[in-house]
N, C-alpha and C positions, 0 to 999 in steps of 0.2 A: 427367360425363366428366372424368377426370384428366386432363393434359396439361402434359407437359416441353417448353422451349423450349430448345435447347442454339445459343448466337449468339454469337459474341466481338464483334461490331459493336454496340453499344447503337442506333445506329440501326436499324439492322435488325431487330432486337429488338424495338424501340417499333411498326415497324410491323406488325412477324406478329401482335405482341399487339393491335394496333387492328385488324386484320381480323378475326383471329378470335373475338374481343369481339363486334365488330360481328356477326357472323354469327351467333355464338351465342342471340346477342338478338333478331334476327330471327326465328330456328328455335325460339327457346323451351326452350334449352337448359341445362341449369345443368354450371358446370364451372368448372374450376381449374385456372388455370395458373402453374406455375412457371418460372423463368426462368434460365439457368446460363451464364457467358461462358467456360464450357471445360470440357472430356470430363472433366477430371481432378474438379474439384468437383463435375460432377455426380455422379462415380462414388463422392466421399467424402460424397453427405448419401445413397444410393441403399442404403440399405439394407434395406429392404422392396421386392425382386423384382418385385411384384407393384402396385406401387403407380398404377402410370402406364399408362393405356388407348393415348397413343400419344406420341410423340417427334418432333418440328419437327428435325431436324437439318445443321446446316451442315457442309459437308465439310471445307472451308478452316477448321479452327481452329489456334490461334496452336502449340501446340504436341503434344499426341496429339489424331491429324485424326478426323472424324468417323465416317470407315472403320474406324478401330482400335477406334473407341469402339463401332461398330457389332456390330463380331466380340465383344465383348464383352456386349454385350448379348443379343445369340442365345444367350449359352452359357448365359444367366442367365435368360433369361427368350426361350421360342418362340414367346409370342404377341403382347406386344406392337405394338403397329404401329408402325414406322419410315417417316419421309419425309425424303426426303433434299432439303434447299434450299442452290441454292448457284448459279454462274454460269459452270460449267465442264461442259459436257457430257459430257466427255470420262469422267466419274466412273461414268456411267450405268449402265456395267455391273453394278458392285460390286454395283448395289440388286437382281437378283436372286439376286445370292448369299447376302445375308442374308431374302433373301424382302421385301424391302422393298414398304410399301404402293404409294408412289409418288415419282418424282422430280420435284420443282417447279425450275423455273431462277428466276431474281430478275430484275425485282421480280413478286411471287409473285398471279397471277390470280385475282379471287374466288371462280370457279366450278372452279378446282382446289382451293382450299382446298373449299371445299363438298361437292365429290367425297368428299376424305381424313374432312373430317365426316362426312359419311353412312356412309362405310364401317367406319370406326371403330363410329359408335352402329351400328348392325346387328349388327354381329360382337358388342357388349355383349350387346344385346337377346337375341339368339340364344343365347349361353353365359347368361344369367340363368335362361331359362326350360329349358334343360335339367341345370343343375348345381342348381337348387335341392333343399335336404329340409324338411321342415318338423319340426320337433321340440315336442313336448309338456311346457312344465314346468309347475311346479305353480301357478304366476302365469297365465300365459300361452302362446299357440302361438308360437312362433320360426320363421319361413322365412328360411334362412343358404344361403348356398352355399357346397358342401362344397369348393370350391376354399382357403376362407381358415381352411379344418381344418388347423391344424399336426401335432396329436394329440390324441388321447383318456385320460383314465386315471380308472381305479376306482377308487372308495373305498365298497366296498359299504355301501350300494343303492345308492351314488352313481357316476355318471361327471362328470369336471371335461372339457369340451371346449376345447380351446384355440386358440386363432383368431389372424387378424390385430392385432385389435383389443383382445378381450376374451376373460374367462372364461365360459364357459356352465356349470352344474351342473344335471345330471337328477337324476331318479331313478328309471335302467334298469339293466337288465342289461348288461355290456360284448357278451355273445352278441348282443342285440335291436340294440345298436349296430353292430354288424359287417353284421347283414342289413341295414343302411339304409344303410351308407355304400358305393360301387362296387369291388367286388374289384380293378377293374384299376387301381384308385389306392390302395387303404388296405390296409394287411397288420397282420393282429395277431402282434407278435412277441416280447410276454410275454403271461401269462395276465391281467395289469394295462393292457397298455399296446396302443393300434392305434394309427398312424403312417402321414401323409401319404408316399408315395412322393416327391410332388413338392418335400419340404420337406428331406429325405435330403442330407449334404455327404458324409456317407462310412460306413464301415459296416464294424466290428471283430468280431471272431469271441466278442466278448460284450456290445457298446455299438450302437445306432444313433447315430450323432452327426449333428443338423439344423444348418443352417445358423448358427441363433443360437449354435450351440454347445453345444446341450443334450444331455447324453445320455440315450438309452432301454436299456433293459438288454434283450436277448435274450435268450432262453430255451433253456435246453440242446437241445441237437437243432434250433434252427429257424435255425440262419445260415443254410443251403445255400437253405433255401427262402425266407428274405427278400433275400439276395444276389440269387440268381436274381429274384426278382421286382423288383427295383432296374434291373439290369442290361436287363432287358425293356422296364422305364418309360422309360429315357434312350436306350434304341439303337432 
């Protein structure tokens, strides 16, 4: 389990990390935590959307509050989980407007952190075992989750898959790859290229442009149908 610690207090810090250590170690968990004393730096190393299972978040930071940072993070990322810690109840509301896991006040109780653990792993758990595909290469079987597909491209017989992490190369047809990845997240929109919905910043009447900045070339005739199918993914 990933996990951001967003704290301008270093005390406070030292102690969410000593619980949740502790608990982790209990439960038998393995996970990674980072640590950030303000919205703004977290939001300058945060460049992988998808990087963090859930977010410790203090409301009170010293200058963009954890509210702003919040609204910021829903645009970027829906699933995430948010908790919001902090000593002001009056904040409460906010956290279902970003859908927030949960609100802890300070100093923060084992068996709420415990709660936000279990909910967090579960909602893992669950999204593992239905986003998986498993793919055939010539080495080996791969099981990926097609969540961390940025795009696909061909280089007959080959497709290059591209990921969070890494390059993937088969050796399929782009056709065989289209049936195996989910319509309502992948759209093929050259006869070279299929493309994550979810990885989309914008989208020109001849380019996909992803977030990295990359672009995919469209193919005559198919903007209307991958606009529209964008437009569908985000609203």
């Amino acid at each position: 389990m990933k996990i951001a610690i967003c704290e301008d207090q270093a005390v406070q810090m030292d102690l969410l990390n000593s619980k949740i250590t502790n608990l982790a170690n209990e439960k038998g968990i393995n996970i990674l935590i980072d640590n950030f004393s303000s919205a703004e730096s977290f939001l300058f190393q945060w460049s992988d959307y998808n990087k963090y299972d859930i977010i410790f978040l203090d409301i009170k930071l010293s200058k963009m509050s954890g509210i702003e940072l919040s609204n910021i993070i829903r645009e970027k990322n829906k699933t995430m989980d948010i908790v919001f810690v902090t000593g002001f109840f009056k904040y409460a509301l906010h956290g279902y407007k970003v859908g927030a896991l949960q609100y802890l006040m300070k100093p923060v109780k084992k068996l709420d952190l415990q709660f936000c653990l279990d909910k967090t792993l579960n909602r893992i758990s669950d999204k593992c075992e239905t986003s998986m595909i498993i793919l055939d290469t010539s080495k080996h079987i791969i099981k990926l989750d097609y969540n961390e597909i940025h795009y696909c491209i061909m280089f007959s017989p080959y497709i290059d898959i591209h990921t969070n992490s890494e390059k993937i190369t088969l050796r399929k047809k782009i056709s065989e790859m289209e049936e195996i990845l989910p319509n309502e997240y992948f759209v093929r929109c050259h006869r070279s290229y299929i493309v994550n919905l979810k990885y989309i910043k914008s989208i020109t009447k001849s380019n996909v442009v992803l977030e990295s900045g990359f672009k995919i070339p469209i193919s005559r005739g198919k903007y209307k149908e991958i606009n529209d199918a964008f437009i569908t993914y985000i609203t």
